[in-house]
N, C-alpha and C positions, 0 to 999 in steps of 0.2 A: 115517720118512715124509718125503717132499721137501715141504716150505712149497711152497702155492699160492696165490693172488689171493680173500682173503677178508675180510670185515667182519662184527661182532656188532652188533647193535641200534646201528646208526649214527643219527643225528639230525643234520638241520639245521633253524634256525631262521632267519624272516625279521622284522623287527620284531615285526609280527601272526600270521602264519602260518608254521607249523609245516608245513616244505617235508619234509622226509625223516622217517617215525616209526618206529623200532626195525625198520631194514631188516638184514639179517641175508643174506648169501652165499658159499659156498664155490665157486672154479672150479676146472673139473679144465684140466690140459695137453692139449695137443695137441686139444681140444674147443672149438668155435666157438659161444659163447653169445650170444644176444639178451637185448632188455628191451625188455617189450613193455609198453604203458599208452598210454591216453588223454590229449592234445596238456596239457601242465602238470602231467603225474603225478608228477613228477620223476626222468625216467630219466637227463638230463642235469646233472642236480643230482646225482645218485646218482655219476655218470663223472668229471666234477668235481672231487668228494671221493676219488677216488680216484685221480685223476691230481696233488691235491695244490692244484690250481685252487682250490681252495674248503676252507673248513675244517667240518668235522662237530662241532658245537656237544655231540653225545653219541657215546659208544660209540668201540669201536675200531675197527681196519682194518690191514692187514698187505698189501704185495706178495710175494711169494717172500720173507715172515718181515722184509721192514724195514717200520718204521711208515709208514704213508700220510702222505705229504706230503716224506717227507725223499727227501735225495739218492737213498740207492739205489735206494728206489720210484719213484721220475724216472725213473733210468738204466735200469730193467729195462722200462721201457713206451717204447713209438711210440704215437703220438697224432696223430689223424686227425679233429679235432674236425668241429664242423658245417658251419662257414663253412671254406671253401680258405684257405689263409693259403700266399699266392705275395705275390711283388714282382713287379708287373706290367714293372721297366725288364732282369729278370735271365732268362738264357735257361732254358730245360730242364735244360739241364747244367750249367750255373752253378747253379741251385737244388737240385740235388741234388746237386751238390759242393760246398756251403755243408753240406747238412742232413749229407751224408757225413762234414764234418771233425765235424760237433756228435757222432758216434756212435762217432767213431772210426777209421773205416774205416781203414786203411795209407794212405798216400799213392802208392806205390808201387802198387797193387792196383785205386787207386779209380778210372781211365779205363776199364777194361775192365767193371770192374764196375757202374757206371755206365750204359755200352753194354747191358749184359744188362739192367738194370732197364728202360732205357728200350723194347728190344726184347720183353719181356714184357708191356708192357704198350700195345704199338703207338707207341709214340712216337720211335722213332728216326729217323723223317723231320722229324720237329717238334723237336729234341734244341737246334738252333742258333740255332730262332725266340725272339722273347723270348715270355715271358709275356702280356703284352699284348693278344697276337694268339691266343692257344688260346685255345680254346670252351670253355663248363660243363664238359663230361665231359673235356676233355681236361685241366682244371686241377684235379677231381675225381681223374681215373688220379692226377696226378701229386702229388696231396697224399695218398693211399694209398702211395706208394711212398715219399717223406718219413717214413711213417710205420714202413714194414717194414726201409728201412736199417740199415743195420749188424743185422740180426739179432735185434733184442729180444725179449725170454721172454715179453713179454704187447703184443699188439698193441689199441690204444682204436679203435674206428672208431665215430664217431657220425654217426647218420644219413646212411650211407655212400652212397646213390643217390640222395637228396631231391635231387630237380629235374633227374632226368635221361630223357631219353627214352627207351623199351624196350630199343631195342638197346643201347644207351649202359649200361642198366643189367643187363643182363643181363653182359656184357662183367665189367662189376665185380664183380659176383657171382662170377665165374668167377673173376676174380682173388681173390678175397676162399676162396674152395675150395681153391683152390692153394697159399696161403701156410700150408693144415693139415700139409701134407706137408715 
C-alpha cells in the first residue's frame, strides 16, 4: 500500500484552550478534499500542523510516510495558505521563478514552463507587471500556481477563494479541478 497524507488523534494546545482534539485523517491520491467547520473550528490549525507551521502538542501525523513537520513532509507539499504571500516590488515571472528554483524546477525548462503556468491561469499578459499592481484574484491565481510548481504529491490550499468575486472565483475553482488530472 503506497503511504498517503494522514494523522491519528492529533492535539493541539493553546495556553487555555484545547484548539485540535483527537483529529484523526486519512487522504486518498488523486482526491480533492475539503474541511468544513464553523469560522475558529480549527481547520487552519488542523493545515498548519500538517504543513509543519505549527506543532501537534498530541498524536501523530505522516505525509507520504515522513513525519509531519520534517523536511520531506515540506518537500512533498505546495502551500497556498490564506493570505497571498507575493512581494509586491517582484514581477509575475520573477515570483514564480523564485518559487520554481525553491522546487526544483531545471533551469534549463523553467522559462517555458513558466509561460504555460502563467497562461493557465490567464496571466500571461500581466507575467512582466510587478506585483504591486495585480488585483485580489489576480495575486490569489498566482499564489495557487506557487503552490502547484514543481509538481508536489499534496497540494494545501487554504481558503483558496476568500474575497474573491464570482467570476474571479469560479475561474479558481476551475483551476483548483484541473490540477486532479
Amino acid at each position: 500500500m503506497v503511504p498517503v497524507p494522514g494523522a491519528g488523534g492529533v492535539c493541539t494546545r493553546s495556553k487555555k484552550v484545547k484548539v485540535l482534539d483527537g483529529v484523526s485523517m486519512t487522504l486518498a491520491r488523486g482526491v480533492c478534499h475539503g474541511l468544513l467547520g464553523h469560522n475558529g473550528a480549527g481547520k487552519s490549525t488542523l493545515l498548519d500542523v500538517l504543513m509543519g507551521s505549527a506543532h501537534a502538542t498530541g498524536g501523530t501525523g505522516h505525509v507520504f510516510g515522513a513525519p509531519l513537520g520534517s523536511r520531506a513532509a515540506r518537500s512533498a507539499m505546495g502551500v497556498c495558505p490564506q493570505t497571498d504571500v507575493v512581494i509586491p516590488s517582484l514581477t509575475g515571472r520573477e515570483h514564480l521563478r523564485l518559487w520554481a528554483r525553491f522546487r526544483g524546477v531545471p533551469r534549463l525548462a523553467m522559462d517555458g514552463y513558466i509561460a504555460t503556468m502563467l497562461a493557465t491561469v490567464s496571466l500571461s499578459d500581466k507575467a512582466d507587471a510587478t506585483l504591486a499592481t495585480f488585483s485580489g484574484g489576480m495575486r490569489r491565481r498566482l499564489s495557487i500556481l506557487s503552490a502547484v510548481i514543481g509538481s508536489p504529491d499534496l497540494v494545501v490550499l487554504d481558503e483558496v477563494s476568500n474575497g474573491l468575486d464570482p467570476v474571479q472565483r469560479r475561474h479558481v475553482w476551475e483551476i483548483v479541478a484541473s490540477l486532479k488530472s
